[in-house]
C-alpha positions, -999 to +999 in steps of 0.1 A: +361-728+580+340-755+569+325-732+537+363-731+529+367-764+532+339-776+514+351-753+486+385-766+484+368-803+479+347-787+454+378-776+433+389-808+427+366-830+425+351-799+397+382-798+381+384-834+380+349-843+369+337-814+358+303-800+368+280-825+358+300-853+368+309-839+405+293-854+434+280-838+464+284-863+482+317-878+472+325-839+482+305-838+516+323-871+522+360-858+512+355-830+541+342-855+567+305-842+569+266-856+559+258-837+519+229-818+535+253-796+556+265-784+525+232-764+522+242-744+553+273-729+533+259-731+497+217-727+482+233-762+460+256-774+435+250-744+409+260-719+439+288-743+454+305-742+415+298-711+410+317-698+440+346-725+431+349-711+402+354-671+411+378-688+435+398-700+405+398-675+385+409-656+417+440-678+418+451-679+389+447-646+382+472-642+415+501-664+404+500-650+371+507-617+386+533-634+411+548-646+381+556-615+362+569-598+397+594-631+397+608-627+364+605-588+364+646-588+360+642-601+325+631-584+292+600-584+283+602-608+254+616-635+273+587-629+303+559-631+271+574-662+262+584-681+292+543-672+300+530-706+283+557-727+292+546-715+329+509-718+322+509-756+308+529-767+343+501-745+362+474-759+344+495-797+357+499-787+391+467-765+401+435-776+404+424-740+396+444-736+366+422-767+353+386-760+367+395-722+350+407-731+317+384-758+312+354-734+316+370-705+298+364-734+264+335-755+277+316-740+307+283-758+315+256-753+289+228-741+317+261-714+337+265-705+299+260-668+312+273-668+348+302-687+340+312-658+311+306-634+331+338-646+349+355-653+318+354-619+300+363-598+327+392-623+336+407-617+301+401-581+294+421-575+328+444-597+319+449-575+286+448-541+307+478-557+331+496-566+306+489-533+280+505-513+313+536-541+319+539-528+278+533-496+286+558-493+317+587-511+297+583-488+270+587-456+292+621-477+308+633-478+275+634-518+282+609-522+250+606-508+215+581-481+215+550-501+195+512-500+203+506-518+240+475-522+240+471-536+202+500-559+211+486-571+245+455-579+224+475-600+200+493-619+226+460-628+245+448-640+210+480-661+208+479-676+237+440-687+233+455-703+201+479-726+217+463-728+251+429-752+234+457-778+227+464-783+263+428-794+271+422-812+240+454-823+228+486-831+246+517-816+263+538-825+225+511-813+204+508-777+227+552-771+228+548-778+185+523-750+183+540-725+207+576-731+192+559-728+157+539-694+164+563-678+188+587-663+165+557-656+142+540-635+167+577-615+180+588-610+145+552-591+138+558-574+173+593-562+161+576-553+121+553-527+146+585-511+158+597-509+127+571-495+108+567-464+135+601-459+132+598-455+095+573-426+099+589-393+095+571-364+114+559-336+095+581-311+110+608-336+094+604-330+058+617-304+037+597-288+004 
């Protein structure tokens, strides 16, 4: 319990300050114990963040899949774009959500490689989940037939576009890029559809 407990400190005082600016012992002192019994949980700091920080990505990886089961009644454009509107209130409200994001753009020059190697994995299966969402919508009927897995990758790209703004620029300067890109990104979405549709099968045409 107290490993737990230690970690849940760790979360915000990382998220807060960051990994060179976190404290041991502001965070041995938020749980109520001395800063060496932290080495009976954790080999230091590197290992305490480390762990904090597969515990966020672990979270938000979780409510982002709670999320699309709660909005699983509407279409899939509206789900796609009510996604950044949800993330920018995560990233407000969890301490996760912050600690994650943060590193995804600026993890700490020495966990360079440690730290990615949480990163990429969390965003190619974020693009596999979502490729399959495509892919089961499709079948449904729910979505134009257009290429999942090219338009997962597009949307993951879109949303890294907008996403900087809300660590290094502000709530007003995050909602102007999304409402600008938005119908941008769905109008290319719908030109995909289109241009399958336009392609006439070979057994189609007449000599």
């Amino acid at each position: 319990m107290t490993a737990q407990s230690i970690r849940d400190a760790a979360l915000f005082h990382f998220a807060r300050d960051g990994y060179e600016g976190a404290s041991l012992r502001a965070i041995a002192d938020e749980v109520g114990i001395k800063k060496p019994s932290i080495y009976a949980h954790f080999s230091g700091k590197e290992d305490l963040f480390m762990h904090t920080l597969d515990h966020a990505f672990q979270e938000v990886r979780r409510h982002i899949l709670e999320f699309f089961r709660e909005h699983a009644h509407l279409p899939m454009e509206q789900r796609l774009r009510k996604l950044p509107d949800w993330f920018e209130q995560e990233y407000q409200d969890h301490a996760s959500a912050r600690l994650m994001l943060r590193n995804c753009y600026y993890p700490p020059p020495d966990l360079y490689t440690p730290v990615m190697d949480l990163v990429y994995p969390f965003l190619d299966g974020m693009e596999r989940a979502l490729s399959r969402l495509l892919q089961r919508a499709i079948r449904q009927g729910e979505h134009p037939s257009v290429p999942a897995e090219q338009v997962a990758i597009a949307y993951m790209t879109f949303l890294d576009g907008i996403t900087v703004e809300i660590i290094y620029g502000s709530s007003r300067r995050y909602k102007r890029r999304l409402n600008a890109a938005w119908p941008v990104f769905w109008h290319g979405v719908r030109s995909l559809n289109e241009q399958a549709r336009s392609i006439v099968p070979e057994g189609d045409l007449t000599s």
